[in-house]
N, C-alpha and C positions, 0 to 999 in steps of 0.2 A: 364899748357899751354892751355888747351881746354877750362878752365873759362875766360882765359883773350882773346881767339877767341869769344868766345862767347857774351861777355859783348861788343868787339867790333864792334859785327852784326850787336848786338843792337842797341848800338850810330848810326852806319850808317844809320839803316834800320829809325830810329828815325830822324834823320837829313832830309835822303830823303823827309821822310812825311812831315817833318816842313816847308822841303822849297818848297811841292807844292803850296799852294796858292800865293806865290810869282814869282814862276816862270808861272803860269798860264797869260802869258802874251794876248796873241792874239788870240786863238781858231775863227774864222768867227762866227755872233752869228746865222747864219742860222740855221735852223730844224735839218737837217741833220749833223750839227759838234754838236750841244748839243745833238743828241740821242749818239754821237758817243767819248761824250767825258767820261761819266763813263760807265762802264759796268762788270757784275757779268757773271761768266763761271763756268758751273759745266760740268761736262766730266770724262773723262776716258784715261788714259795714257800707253802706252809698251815703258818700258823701257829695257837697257841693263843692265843683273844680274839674278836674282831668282827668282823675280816675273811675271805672267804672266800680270798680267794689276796694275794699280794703280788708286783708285778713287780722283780726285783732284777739288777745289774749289779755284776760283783766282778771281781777283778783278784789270782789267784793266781799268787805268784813262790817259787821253791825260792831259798833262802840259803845251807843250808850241808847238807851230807851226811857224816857220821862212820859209823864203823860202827853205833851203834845207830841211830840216826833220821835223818830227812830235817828239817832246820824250816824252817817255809814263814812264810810274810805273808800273809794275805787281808783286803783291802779288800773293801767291799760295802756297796751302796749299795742302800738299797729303798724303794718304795712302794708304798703302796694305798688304797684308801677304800671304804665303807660307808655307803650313804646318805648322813647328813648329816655324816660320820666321817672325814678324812683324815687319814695317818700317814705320816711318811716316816723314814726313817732311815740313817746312816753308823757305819759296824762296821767297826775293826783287829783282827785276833786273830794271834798267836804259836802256831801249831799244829806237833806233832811226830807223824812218822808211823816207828813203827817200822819198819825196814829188810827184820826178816822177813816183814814182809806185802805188800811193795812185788813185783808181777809185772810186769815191763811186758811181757812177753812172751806173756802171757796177751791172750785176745780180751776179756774183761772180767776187769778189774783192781777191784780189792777195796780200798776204801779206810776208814783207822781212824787218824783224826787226834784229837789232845787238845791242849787247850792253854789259857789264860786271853783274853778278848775283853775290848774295852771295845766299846762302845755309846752312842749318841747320837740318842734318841728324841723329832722332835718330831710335835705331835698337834693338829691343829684341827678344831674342831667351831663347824657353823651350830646358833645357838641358835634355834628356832623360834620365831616368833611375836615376837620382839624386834629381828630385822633385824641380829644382831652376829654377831659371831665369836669363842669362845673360844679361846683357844692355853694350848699344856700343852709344857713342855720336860723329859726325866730324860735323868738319866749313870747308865751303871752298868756295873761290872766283875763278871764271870763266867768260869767257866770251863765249857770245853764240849767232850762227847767226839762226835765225828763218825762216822760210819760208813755206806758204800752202796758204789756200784760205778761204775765209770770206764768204758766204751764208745768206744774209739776207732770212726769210723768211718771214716777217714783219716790221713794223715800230719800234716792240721792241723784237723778234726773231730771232736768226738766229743758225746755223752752223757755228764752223771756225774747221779747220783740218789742224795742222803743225806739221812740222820734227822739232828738233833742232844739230846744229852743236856745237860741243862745241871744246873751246881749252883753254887749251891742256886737250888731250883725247888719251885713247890708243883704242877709237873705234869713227869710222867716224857719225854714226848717232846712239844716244845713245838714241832718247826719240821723240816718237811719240802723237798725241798729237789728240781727235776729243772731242767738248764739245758743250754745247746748251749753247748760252749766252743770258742774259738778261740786254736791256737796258732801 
């Protein structure tokens, strides 16, 4: 059951990418929406579980812009480990950012993205005293509302700091979120 979650990430995670350049309809060609339509994030994550931080590399690109929302891609990759505990993971999510929160003209920009993710969580553990190694793989699809704040501190620098909400979830904020992005 876990290869045929898995192969289904895939197709999605596959499909999603095929159909950006088509859904890339309208972006404004100003300065400012092309700094703002790719951009690379490297940071640092606390999530809820076992580990104290998790290092993460994501890759947020704007697709299409309407008047209600902005919807974006985010890829995102992470790891980390806990004594004898390591976890890594690759995340697609489909996020929409309504338009009236969007400031770029603001010194910090506000941001409040929602959308469905899939996930692909794998997890190994030294078993002590035995000399092995257990491996642990899940899929799993969510949805999640994002929210913090975006810090330019250049033309292609900045800060962003978010929480995420997720549902269903048996904890209210499960993953914190501060990274230097490059665009």
């Amino acid at each position: 059951m876990t290869g045929a979650r898995l192969w289904l990430l895939g197709v999605a995670g596959a499909a999603i990418l095929a159909a950006a350049p088509a859904l890339a309809q309208s972006p404004a060609d100003s300065t400012e929406d092309a700094r703002d339509r790719d951009r690379l994030e490297l940071g640092a994550a606390v999530v809820s579980g076992p580990f104290d931080a998790l290092g993460t590399f994501g890759y947020h690109r704007l697709l299409r812009r309407d008047t209600s929302f902005e919807w974006l891609v985010h890829v995102e990759l992470s790891g980390g480990s806990a004594g004898n505990l390591r976890e890594g993971a690759g995340s697609v999510a489909i996020l929409f950012r309504p338009t009236r929160f969007i400031h770029r003209d603001w010194p910090i920009r506000p941001i409040l993205e929602f959308g469905p993710g899939g996930h692909l969580v794998f997890q190994s553990a030294d078993v002590r005293g035995f000399g092995e190694t257990a491996f642990h793989t899940h899929v799993y699809l969510k949805t999640h509302v994002y929210a913090g704040f975006d810090i330019p501190l250049s033309s292609r620098v900045g800060l962003v700091t978010r929480g995420r909400l997720t549902v269903p979830t048996h904890k209210a904020l499960d993953y914190a979120q501060i990274a230097l992005f490059l665009r």
